[in-house]
PDB file of N, CA, C and O in Angstrom:
ATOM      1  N   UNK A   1      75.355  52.498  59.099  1.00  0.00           N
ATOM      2  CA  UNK A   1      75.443  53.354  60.261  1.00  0.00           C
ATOM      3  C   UNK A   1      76.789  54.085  60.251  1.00  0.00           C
ATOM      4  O   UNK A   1      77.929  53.633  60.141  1.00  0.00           O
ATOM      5  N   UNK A   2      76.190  55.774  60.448  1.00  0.00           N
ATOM      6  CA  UNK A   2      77.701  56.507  60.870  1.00  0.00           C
ATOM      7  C   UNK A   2      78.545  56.162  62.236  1.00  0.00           C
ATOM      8  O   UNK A   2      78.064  56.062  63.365  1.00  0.00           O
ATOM      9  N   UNK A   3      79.995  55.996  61.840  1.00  0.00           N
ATOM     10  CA  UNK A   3      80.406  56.318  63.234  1.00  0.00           C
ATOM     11  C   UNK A   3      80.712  58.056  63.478  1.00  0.00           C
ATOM     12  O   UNK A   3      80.328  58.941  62.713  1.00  0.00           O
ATOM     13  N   UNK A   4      81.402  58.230  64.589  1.00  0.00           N
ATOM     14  CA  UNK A   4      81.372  59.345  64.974  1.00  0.00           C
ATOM     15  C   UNK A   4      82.237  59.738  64.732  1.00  0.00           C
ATOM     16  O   UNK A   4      82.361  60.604  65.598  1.00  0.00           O
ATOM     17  N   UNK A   5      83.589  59.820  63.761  1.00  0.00           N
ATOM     18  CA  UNK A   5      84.168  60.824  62.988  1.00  0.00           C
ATOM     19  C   UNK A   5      83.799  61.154  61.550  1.00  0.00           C
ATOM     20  O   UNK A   5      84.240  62.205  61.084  1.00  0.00           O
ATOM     21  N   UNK A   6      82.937  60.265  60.703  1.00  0.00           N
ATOM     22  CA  UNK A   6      81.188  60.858  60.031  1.00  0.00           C
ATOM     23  C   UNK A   6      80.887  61.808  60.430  1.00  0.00           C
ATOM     24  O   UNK A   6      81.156  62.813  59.772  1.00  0.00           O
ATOM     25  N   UNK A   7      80.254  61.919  61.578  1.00  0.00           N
ATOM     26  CA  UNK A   7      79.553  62.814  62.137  1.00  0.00           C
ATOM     27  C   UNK A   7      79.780  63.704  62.526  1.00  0.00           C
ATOM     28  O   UNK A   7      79.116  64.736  62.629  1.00  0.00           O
ATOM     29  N   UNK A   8      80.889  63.423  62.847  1.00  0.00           N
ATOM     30  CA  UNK A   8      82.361  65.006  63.137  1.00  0.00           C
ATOM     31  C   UNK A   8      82.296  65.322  61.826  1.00  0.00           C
ATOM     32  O   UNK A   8      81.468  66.191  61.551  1.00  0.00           O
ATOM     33  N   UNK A   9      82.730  65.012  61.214  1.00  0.00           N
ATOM     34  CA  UNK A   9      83.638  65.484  59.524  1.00  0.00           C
ATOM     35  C   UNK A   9      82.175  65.911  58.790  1.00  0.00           C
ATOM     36  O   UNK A   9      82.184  66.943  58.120  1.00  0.00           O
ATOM     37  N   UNK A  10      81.001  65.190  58.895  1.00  0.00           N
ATOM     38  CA  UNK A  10      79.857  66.180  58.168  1.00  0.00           C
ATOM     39  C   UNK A  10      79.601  67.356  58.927  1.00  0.00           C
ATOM     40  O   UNK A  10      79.665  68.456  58.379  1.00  0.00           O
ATOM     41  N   UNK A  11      79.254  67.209  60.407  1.00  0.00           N
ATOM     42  CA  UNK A  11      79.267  68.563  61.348  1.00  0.00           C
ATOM     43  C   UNK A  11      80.270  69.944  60.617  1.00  0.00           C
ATOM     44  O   UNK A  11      79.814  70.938  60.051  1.00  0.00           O
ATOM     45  N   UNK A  12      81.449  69.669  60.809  1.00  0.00           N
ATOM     46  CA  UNK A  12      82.228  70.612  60.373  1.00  0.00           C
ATOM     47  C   UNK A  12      82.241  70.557  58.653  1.00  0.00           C
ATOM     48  O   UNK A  12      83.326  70.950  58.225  1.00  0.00           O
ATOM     49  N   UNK A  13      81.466  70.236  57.789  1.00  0.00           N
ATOM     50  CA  UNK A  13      81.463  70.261  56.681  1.00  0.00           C
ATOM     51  C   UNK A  13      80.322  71.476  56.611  1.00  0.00           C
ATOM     52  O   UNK A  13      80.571  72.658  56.376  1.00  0.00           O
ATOM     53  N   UNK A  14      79.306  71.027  56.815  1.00  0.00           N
ATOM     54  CA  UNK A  14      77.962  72.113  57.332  1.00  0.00           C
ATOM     55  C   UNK A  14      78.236  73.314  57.798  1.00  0.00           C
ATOM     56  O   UNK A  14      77.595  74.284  57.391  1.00  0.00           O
ATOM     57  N   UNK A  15      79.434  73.469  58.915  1.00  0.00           N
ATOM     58  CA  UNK A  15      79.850  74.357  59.374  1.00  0.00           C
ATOM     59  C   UNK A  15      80.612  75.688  58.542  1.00  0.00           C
ATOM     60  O   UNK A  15      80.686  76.888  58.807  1.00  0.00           O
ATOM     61  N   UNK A  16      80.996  75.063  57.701  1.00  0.00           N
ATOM     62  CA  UNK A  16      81.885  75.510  56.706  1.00  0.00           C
ATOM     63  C   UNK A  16      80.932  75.840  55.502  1.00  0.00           C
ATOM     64  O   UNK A  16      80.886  77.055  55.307  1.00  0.00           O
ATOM     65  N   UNK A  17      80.404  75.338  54.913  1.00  0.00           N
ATOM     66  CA  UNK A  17      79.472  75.985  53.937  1.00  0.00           C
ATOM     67  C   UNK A  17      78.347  76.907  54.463  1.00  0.00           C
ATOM     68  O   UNK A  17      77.823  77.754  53.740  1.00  0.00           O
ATOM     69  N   UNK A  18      77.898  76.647  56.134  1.00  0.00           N
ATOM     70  CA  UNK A  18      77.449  77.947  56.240  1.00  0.00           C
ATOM     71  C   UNK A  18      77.896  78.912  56.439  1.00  0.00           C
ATOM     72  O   UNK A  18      77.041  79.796  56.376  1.00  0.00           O
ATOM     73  N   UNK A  19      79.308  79.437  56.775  1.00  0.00           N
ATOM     74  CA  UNK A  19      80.459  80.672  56.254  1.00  0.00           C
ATOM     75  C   UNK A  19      79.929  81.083  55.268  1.00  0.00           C
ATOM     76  O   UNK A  19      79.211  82.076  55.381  1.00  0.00           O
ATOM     77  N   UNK A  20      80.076  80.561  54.190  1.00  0.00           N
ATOM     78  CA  UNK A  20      79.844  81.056  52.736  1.00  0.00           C
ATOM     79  C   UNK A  20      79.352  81.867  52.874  1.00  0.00           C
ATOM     80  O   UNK A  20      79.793  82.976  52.571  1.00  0.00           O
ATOM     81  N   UNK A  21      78.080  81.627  53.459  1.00  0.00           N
ATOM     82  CA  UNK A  21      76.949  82.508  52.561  1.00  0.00           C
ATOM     83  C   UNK A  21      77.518  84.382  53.595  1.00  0.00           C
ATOM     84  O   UNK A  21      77.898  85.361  52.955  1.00  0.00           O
ATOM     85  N   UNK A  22      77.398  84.376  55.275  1.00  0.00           N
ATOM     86  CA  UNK A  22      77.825  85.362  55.252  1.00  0.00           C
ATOM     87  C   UNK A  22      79.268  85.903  54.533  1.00  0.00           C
ATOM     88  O   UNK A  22      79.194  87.000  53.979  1.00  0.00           O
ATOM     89  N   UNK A  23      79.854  85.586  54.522  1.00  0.00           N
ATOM     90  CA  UNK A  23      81.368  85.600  53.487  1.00  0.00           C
ATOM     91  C   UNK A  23      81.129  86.353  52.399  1.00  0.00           C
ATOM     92  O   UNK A  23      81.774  87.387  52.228  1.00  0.00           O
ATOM     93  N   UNK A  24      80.168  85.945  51.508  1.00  0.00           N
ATOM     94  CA  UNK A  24      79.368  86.100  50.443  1.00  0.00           C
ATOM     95  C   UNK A  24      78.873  87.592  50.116  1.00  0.00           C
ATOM     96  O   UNK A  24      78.919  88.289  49.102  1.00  0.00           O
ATOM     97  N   UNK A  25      78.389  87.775  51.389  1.00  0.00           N
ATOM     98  CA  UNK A  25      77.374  88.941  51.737  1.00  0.00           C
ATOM     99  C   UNK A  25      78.151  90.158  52.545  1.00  0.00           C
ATOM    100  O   UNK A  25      77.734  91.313  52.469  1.00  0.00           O
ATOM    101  N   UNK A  26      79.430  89.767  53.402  1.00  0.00           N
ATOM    102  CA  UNK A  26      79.752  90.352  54.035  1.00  0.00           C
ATOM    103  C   UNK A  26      79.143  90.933  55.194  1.00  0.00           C
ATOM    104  O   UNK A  26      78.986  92.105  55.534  1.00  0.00           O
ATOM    105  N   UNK A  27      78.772  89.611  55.833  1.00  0.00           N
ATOM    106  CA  UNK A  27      78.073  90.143  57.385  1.00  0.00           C
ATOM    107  C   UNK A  27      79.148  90.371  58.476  1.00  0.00           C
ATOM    108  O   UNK A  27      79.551  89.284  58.891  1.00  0.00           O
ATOM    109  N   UNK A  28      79.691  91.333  59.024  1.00  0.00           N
ATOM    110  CA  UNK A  28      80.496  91.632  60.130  1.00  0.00           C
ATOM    111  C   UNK A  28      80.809  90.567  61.108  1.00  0.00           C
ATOM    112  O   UNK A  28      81.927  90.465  61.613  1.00  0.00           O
ATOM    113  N   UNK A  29      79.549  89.551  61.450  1.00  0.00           N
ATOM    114  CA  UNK A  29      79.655  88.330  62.186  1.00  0.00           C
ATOM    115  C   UNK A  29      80.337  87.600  61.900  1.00  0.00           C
ATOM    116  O   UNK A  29      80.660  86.807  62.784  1.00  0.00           O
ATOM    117  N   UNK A  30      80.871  87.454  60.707  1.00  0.00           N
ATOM    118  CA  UNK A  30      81.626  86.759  60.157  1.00  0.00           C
ATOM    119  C   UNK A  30      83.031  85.738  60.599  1.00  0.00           C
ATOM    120  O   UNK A  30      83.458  84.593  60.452  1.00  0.00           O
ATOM    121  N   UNK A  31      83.430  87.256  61.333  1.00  0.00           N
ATOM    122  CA  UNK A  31      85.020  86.718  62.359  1.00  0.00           C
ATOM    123  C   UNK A  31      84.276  86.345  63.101  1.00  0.00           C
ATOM    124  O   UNK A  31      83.737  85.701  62.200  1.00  0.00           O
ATOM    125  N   UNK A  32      83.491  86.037  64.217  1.00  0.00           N
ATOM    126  CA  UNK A  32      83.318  85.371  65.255  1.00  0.00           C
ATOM    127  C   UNK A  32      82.718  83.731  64.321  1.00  0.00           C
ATOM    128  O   UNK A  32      82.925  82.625  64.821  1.00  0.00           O
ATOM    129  N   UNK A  33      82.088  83.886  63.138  1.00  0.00           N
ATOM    130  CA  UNK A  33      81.633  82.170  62.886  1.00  0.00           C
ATOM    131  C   UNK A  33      83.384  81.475  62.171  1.00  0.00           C
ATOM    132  O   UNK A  33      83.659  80.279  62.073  1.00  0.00           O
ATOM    133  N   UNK A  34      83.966  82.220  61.921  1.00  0.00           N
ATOM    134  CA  UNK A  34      85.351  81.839  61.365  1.00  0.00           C
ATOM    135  C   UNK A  34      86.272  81.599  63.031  1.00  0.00           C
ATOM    136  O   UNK A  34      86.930  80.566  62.908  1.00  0.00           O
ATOM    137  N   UNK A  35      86.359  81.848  63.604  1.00  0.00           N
ATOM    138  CA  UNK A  35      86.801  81.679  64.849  1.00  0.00           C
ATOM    139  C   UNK A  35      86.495  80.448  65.428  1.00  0.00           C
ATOM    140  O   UNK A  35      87.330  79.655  65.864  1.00  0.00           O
ATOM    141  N   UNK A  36      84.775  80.237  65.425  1.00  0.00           N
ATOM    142  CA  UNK A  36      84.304  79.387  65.894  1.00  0.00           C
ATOM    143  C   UNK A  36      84.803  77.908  65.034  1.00  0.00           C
ATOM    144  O   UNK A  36      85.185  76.925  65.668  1.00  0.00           O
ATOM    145  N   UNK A  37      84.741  77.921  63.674  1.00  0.00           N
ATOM    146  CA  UNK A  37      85.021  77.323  62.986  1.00  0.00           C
ATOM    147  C   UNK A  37      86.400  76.605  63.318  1.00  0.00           C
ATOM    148  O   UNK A  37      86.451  75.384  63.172  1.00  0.00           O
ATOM    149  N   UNK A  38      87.591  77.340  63.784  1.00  0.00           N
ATOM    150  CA  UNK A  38      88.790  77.004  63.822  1.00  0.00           C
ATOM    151  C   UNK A  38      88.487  76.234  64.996  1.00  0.00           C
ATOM    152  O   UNK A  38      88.527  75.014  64.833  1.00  0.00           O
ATOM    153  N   UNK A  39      88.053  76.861  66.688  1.00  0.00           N
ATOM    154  CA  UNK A  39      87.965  75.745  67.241  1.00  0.00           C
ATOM    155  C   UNK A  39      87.402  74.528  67.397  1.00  0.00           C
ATOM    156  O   UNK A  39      87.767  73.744  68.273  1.00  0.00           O
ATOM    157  N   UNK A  40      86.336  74.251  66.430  1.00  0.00           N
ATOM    158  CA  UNK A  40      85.892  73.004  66.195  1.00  0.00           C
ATOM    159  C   UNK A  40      87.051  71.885  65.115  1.00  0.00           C
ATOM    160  O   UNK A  40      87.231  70.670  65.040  1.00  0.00           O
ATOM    161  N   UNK A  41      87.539  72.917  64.528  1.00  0.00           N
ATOM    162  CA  UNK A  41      88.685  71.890  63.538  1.00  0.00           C
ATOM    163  C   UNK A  41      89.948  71.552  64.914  1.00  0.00           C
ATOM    164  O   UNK A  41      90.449  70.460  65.181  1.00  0.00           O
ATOM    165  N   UNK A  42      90.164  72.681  65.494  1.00  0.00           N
ATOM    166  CA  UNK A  42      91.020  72.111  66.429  1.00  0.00           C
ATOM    167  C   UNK A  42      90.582  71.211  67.237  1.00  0.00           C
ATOM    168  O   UNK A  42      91.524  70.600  67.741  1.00  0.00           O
ATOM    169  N   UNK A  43      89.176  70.715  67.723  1.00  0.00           N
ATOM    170  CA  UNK A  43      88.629  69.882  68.559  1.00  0.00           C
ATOM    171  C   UNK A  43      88.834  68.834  68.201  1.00  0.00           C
ATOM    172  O   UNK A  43      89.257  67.849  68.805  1.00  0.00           O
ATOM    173  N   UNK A  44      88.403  69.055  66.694  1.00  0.00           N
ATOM    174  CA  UNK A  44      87.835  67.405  65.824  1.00  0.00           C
ATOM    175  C   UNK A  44      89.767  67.088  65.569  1.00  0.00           C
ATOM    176  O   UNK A  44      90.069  65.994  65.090  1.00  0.00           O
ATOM    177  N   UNK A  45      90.707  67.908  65.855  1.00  0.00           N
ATOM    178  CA  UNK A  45      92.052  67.041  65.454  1.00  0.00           C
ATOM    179  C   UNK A  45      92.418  66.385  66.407  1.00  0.00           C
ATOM    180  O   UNK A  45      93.085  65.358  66.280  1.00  0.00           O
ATOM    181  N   UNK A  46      91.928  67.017  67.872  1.00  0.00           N
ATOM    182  CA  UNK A  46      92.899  66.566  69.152  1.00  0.00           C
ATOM    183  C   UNK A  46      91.955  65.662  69.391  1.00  0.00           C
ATOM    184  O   UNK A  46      92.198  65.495  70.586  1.00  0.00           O
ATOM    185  N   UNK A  47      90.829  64.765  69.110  1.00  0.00           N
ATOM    186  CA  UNK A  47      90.420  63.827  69.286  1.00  0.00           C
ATOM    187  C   UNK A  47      90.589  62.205  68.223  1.00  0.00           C
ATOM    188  O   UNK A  47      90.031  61.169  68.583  1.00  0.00           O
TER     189      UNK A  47
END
């Protein structure tokens, strides 16, 4: 059984390889999922 910084740390793992692909492609959305991205790393530190 996972505990729940597992589950944090795969969450934001997922999170991060789905960047890629727009990254990849250059979808304009891009800055807002990279944004989003940062505040979940900032979440998952201050906990």
């Amino acid at each position: 059984m996972m505990d729940n910084s597992q589950d944090r740390n795969r969450a934001l793992n997922y999170c991060q390889q789905a960047l890629k692909f727009p990254q990849e492609l250059g979808i304009p959305l891009i800055k807002d999922g990279e944004e989003l991205l940062v505040k979940i790393q900032v979440t998952l530190e201050g906990n």
